[in-house]
N, C-alpha and C positions, 0 to 999 in steps of 0.2 A: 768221725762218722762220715762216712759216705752217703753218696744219694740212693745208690744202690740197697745199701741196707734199711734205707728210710722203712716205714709199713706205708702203703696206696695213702691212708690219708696225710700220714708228713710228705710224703712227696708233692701232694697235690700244696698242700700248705706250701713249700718253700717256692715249686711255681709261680704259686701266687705273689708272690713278694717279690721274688724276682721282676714279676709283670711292672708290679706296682713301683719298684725301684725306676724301671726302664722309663716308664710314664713319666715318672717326677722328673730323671732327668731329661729327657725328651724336650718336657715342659720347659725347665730353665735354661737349655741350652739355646732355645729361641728369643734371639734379640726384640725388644720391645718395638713395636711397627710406630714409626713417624711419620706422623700425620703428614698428607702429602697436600700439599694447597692446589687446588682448581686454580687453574690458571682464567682471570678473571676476561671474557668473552669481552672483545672490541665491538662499540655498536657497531652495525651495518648501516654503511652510509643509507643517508635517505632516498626514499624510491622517489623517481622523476615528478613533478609538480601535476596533478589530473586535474584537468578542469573539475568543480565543482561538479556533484551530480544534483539534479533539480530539476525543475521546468526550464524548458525551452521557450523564450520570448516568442510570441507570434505561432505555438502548436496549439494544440485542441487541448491540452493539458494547461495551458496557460488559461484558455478561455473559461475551462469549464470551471477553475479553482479559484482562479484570482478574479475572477468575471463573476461568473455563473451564468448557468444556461437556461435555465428555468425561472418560471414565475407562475403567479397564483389568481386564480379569478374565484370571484363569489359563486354559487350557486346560478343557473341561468344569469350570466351575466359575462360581457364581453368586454367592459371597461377597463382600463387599465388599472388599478389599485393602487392608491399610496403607497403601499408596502415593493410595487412592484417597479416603481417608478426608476429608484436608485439605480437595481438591477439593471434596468433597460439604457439609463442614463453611462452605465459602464461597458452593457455592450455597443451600443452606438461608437463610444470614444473607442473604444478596443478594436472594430473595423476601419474605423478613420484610421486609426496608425497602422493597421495593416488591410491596403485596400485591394491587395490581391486576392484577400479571403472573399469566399462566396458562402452564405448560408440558408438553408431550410428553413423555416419556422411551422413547428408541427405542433395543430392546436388538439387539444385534448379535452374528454369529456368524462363525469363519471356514468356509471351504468344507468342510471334512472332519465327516462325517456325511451325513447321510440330510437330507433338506429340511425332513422332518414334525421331527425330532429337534433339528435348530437352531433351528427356529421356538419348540419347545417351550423351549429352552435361552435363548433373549433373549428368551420373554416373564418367564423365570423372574428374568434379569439386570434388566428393568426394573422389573418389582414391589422386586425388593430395593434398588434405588435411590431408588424412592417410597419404601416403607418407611423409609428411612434419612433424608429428607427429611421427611417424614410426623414422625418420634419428633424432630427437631429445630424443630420448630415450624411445618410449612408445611400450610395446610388441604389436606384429601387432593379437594377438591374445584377444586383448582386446577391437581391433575396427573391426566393421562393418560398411557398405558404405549399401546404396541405393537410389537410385535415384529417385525423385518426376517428375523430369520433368517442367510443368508447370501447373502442378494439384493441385500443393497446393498454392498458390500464399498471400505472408502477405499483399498485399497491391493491390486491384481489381481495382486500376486504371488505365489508359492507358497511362498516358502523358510518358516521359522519366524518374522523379524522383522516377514513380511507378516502372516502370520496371528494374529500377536501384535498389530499394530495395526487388528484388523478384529474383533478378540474384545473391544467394548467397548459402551459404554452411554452414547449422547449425549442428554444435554437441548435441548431446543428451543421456543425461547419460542413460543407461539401466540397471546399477545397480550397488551393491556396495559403493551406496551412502550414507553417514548417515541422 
């Protein structure tokens, strides 16, 4: 029998087989793929030793974190507070080791009162700061006072723990800093 005599559907039929033949061997003729190993990656030596990153001994980052810059007064009052005492005690020592620094002391008020009246009330808050600075060892010629008043306020709310946090006395280094 020939292909020629086939009728259209055995022809189409032996096509088919033919295909399917070709395929299988196609299939077996292909060697089985071995695995190839990743060649396992040499560490890369290490990168040069970087100083630490952190605060810098003697910057204004040092001062404001390992210091602190701020402290807290009661309600109409300019005295220095036990709570506030340590604070001051760390800034004093922290100029002594670095007595290039010069600093600001900016006293602050919260909103209630008259504007002449809390002005008069945070210059009263940063002289006692200096002062307190000043009798621990820091030349009085390195500090400045000025008084904000209730002009600059860190905290625009009104309840009590706002104005609690805006009735304070921050240092501010003005130079000499590294």
């Amino acid at each position: 029998m020939s292909i020629t005599s086939l009728s259209p559907k055995g022809t189409l039929r032996v096509a088919l087989m033919a295909a399917a033949a070709l395929t299988m061997t196609a299939c077996a003729s292909k060697p089985k793929p071995v695995p190839v190993r990743e060649p396992v990656p040499t560490p890369a030596p290490p990168a040069p030793t970087q100083p630490p990153v952190g605060v810098v001994p003697g910057s204004i980052q040092d001062f404001t974190i390992n210091v602190g810059d701020r402290v807290y007064f009661d309600f109409d009052r300019y005295d220095i507070r036990s709570d506030a005492a340590p604070v001051l005690d760390a800034q004093a020592a922290w100029l002594v080791r670095y007595p290039a620094v010069s600093v600001r002391i900016e006293g602050n008020a919260d909103e209630r009162g008259t504007r002449d009246y809390n002005l008069a009330l945070g210059a009263r808050r940063a002289n006692s700061i200096s002062e307190f600075l000043v009798a621990r060892g820091v030349a009085p010629s390195r500090i400045s006072t000025i008084s904000f008043g209730k002009e600059r306020p860190i905290d625009p709310g009104t309840s009590e723990d706002s104005y609690q946090r805006n009735r304070n006395g921050h240092t501010a280094i003005t130079g000499g800093a590294r």
